[in-house]
ROSEVEX-403026 format. One record per residue: residue in three letters; x, y, z of N, C-alpha, C in turn; chain; residue number from 1. Coordinates in steps of 0.1 Angstrom, whole numbers. Last residue first. Example, Ala and Ser with C-alpha at 12.3 -4.5 7.8 and 13.67 -1.06 7.14 Angstrom:
2
   residuo     nc1     nc2     nc3    cac1    cac2    cac3     cc1     cc2     cc3   cadena   num
       SER     128     -22      71     137     -11      71     129       0      79        A     2
       ALA     132     -57      78     123     -45      78     132     -33      78        A     1
This chain:
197
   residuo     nc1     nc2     nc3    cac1    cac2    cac3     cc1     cc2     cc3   cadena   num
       UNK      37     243     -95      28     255     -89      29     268     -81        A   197
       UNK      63     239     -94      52     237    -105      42     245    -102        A   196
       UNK      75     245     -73      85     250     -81      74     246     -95        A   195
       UNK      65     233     -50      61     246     -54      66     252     -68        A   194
       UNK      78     203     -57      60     207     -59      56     223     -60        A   193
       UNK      96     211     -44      96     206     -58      86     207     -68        A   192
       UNK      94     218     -18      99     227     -28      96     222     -41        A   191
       UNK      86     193     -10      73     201     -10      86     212     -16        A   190
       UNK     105     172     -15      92     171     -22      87     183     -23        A   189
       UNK     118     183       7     130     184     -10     119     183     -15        A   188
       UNK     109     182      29     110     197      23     113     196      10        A   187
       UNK      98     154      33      94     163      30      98     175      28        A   186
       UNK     129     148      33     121     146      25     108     153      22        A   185
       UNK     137     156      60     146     161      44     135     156      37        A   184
       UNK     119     147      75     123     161      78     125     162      58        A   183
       UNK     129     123      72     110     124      73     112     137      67        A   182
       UNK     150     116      80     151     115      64     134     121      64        A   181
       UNK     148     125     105     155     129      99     158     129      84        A   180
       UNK     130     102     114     123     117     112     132     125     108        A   179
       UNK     150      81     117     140      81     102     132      94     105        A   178
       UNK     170      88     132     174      91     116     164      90     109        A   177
       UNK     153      89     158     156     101     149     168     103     139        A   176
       UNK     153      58     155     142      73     153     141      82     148        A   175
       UNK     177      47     153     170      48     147     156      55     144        A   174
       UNK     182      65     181     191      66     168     183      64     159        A   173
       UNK     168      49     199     169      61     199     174      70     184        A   172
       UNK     175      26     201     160      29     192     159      42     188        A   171
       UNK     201      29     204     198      22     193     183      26     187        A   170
       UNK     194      33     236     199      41     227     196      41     215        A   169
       UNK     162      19     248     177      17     245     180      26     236        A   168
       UNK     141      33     268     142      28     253     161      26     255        A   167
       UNK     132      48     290     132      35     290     139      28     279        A   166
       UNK     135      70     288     143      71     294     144      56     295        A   165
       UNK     109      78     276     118      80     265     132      72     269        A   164
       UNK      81      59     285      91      71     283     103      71     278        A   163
       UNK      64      35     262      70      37     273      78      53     271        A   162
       UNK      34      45     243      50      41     246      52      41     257        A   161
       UNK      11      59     250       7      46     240      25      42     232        A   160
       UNK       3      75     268       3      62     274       2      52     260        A   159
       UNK       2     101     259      -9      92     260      -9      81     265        A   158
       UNK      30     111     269      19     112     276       6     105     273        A   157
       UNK      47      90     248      42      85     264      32      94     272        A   156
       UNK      38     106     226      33      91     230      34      86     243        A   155
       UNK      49     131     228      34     130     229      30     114     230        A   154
       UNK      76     133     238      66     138     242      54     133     239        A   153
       UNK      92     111     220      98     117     237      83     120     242        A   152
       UNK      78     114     194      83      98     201      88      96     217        A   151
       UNK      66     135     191      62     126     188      65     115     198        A   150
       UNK      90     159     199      74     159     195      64     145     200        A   149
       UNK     109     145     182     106     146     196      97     151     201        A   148
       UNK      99     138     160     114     129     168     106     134     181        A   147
       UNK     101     166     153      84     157     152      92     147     157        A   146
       UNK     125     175     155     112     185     158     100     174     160        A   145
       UNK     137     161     127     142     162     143     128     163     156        A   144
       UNK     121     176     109     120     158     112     128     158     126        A   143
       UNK     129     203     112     116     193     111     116     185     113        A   142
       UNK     160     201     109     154     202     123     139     198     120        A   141
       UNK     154     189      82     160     181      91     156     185     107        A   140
       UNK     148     210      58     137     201      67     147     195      78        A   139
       UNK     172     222      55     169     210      45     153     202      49        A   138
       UNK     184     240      65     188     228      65     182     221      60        A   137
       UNK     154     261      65     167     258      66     174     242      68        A   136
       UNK     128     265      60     136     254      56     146     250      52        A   135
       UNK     119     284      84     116     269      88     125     259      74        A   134
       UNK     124     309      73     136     302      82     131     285      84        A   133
       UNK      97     318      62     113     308      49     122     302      60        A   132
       UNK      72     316      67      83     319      79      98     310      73        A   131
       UNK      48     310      50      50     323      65      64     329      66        A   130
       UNK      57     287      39      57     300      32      57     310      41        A   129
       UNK      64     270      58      75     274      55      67     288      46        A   128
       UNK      37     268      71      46     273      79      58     282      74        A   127
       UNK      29     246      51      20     263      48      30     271      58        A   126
       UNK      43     229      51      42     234      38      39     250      44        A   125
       UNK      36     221      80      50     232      76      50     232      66        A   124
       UNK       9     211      79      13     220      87      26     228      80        A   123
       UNK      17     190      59       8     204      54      10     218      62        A   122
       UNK      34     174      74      38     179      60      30     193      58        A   121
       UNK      12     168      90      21     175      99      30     182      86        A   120
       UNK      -2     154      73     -13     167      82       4     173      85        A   119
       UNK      11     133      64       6     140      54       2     155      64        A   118
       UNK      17     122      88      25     125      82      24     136      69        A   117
       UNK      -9     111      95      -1     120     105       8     124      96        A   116
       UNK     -17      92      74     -26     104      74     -16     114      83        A   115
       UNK       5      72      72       4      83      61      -6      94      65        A   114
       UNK      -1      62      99      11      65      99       9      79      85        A   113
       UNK     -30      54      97     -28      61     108     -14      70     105        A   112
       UNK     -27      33      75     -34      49      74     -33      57      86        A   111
       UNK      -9      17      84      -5      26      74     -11      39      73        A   110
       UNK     -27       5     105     -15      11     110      -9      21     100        A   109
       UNK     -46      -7      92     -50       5     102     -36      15     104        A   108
       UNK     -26     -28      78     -40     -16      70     -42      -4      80        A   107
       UNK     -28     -38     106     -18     -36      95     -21     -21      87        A   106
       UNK     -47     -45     116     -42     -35     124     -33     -31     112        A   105
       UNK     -67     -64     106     -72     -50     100     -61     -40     107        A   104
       UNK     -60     -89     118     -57     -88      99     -60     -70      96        A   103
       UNK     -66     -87     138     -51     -89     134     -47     -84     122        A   102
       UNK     -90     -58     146     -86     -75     147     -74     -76     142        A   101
       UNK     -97     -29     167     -92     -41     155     -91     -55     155        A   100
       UNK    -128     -27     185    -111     -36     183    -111     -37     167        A    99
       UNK    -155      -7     181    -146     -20     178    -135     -18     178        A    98
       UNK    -165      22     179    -170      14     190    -162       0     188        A    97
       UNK    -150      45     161    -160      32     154    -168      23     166        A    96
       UNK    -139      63     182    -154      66     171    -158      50     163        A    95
       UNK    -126      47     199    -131      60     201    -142      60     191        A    94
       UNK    -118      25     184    -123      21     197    -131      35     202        A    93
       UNK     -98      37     166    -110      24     160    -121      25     170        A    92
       UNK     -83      48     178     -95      55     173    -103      49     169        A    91
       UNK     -70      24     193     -76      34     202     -84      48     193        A    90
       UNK     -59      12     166     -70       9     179     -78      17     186        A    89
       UNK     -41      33     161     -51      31     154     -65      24     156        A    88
       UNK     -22      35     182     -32      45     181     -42      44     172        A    87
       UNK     -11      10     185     -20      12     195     -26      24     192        A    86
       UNK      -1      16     160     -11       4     162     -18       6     168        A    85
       UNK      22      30     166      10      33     156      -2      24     159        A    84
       UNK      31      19     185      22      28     189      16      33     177        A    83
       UNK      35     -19     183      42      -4     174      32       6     181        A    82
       UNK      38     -42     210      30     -37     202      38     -20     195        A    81
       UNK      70     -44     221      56     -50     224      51     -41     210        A    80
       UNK     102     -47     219      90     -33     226      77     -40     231        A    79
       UNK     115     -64     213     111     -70     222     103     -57     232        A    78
       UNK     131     -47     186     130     -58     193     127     -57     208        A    77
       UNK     143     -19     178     126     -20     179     126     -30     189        A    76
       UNK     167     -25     164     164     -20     174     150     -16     181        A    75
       UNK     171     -65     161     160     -50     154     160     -40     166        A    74
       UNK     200     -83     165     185     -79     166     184     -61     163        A    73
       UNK     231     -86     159     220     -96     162     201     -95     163        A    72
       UNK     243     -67     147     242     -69     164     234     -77     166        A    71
       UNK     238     -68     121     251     -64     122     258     -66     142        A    70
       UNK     217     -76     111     226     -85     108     237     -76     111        A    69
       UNK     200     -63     123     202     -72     129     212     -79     124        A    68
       UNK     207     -34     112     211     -37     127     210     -53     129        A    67
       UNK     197     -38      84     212     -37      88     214     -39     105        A    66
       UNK     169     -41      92     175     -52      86     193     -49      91        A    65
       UNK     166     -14     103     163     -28     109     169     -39     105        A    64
       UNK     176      -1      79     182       2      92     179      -9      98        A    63
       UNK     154      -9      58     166      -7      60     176      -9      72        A    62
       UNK     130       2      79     136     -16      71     143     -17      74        A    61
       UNK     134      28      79     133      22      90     135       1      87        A    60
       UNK     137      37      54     146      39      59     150      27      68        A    59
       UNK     108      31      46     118      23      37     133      25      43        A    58
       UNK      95      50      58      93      34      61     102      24      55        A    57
       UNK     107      73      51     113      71      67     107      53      67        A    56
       UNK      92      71      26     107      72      24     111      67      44        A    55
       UNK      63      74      30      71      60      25      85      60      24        A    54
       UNK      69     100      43      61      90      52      71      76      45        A    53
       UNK      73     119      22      88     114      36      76     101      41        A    52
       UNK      49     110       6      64     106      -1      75     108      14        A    51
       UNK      38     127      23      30     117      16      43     107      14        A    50
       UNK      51     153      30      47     145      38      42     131      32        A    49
       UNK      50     164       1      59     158       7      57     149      18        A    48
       UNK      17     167      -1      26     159      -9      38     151      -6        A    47
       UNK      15     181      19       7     174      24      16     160      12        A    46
       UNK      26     205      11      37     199      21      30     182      23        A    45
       UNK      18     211     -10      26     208     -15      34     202      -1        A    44
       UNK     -12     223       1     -10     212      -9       4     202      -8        A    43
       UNK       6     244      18      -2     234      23      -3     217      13        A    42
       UNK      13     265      -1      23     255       5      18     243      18        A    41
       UNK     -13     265     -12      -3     263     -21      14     251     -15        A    40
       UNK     -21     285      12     -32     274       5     -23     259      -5        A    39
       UNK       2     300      12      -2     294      22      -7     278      14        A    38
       UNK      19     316      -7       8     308      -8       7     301       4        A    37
       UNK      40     342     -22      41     331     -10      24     330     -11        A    36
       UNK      50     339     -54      43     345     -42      38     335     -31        A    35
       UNK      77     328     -76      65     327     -68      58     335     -59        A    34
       UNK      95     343     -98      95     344     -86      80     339     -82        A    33
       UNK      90     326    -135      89     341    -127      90     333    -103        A    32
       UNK     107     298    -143     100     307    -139     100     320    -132        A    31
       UNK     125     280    -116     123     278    -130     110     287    -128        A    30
       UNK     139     283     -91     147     284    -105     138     288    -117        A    29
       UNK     125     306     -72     124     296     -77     134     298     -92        A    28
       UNK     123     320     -41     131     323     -53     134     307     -60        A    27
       UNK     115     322     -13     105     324     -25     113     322     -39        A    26
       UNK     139     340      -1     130     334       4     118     332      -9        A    25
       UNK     177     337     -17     163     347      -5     150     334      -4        A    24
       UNK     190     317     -28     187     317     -11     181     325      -3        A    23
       UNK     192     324     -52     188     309     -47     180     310     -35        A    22
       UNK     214     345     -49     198     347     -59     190     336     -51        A    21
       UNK     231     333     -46     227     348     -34     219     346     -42        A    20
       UNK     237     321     -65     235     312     -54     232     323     -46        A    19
       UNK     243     326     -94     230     330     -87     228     322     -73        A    18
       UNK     275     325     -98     266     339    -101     258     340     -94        A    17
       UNK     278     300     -96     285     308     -82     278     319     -85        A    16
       UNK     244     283    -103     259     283    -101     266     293     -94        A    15
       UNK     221     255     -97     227     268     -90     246     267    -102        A    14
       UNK     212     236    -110     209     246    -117     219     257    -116        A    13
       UNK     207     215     -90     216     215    -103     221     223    -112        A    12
       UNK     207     220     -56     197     225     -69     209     226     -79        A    11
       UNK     218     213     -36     214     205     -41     209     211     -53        A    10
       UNK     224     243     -24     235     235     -32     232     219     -34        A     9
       UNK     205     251     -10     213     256     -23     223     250     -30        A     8
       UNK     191     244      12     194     231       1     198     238      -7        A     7
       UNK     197     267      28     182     258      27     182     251      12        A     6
       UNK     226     256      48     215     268      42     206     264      40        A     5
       UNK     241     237      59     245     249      66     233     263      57        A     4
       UNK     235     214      46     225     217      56     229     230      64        A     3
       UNK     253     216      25     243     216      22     231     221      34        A     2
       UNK     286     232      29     278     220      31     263     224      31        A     1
């Protein structure tokens, strides 16, 4: 199974000869062997990150839409305000001195959501070249990792969620499946991207 290594058996290429070849650290199909690059796996996570951002927003629909027409409501339903939002305010309000308004939270909310996702991509772009263990399974413990990071730990200490212990299960799930496709996505992007540069 695929998540029991670091995606060798997604790659088209692999066959039973070079799959111990696949799975040291750095060993790209196409081309001479890469050198680990920090600078390089920075670019390339910032990419992934870019692409899991729109992929976990397209999960999160998804999933929304299926939940209500399967239990009657969005597991999200009757939170209040998204904490993206409230964090995009609350920098609006830190360095620009202004409230959003209705029409600018939207817009505010994407750039808040793609900039975090892009920085935290770059963070483990440049991570995985240090430390090849980080892309095991696929990114998944990553996107797990920022799940909880994020959604348990860092939002309710700001005070911009309720705690974790408040939330219904269902939101729960839904979360950490979309930092779960966050996770896989960015690693499948940011290999793909090293595998050109």
């Amino acid at each position: 199974m695929f998540l029991e290594g670091d995606c060798s058996s997604l790659n088209v290429y692999s066959n039973s000869r070079n799959t111990q070849e696949w799975s040291r650290p750095m060993d790209y199909r196409w081309g001479k062997q890469k050198k680990r690059s920090v600078w390089k796996g920075i670019a390339a996570g910032v990419i992934g990150g870019l692409a899991a951002a729109y992929t976990m927003s397209k999960f999160e629909e998804v999933y929304g839409k299926a939940s209500k027409s399967l239990i009657g409501k969005e597991p999200r339903a009757g939170e209040g305000e998204d904490p993206t939002v409230k964090t995009a305010d609350k920098l609006s309000r830190t360095f620009a001195g202004h409230r959003l308004g209705r029409s600018e939270k939207k817009r505010a909310k994407a750039i808040v959501h793609y900039a975090f996702a892009s920085a935290l991509g770059g963070a483990y772009g440049g991570a995985a070249e240090v430390a090849p263990v980080l892309k095991k399974m696929c990114g998944v413990p990553f996107g797990a990792a920022v799940f909880v990071g994020t959604e348990d730990v860092a939002l309710p200490m700001l005070k911009l969620s309720k705690k974790p212990w408040e939330y219904a299960v269902p939101r729960h799930l839904s979360l950490l499946g979309a930092h779960c496709v966050y996770g896989l996505t960015t690693e499948l992007v940011r290999r793909g991207v090293r595998r050109i540069f």
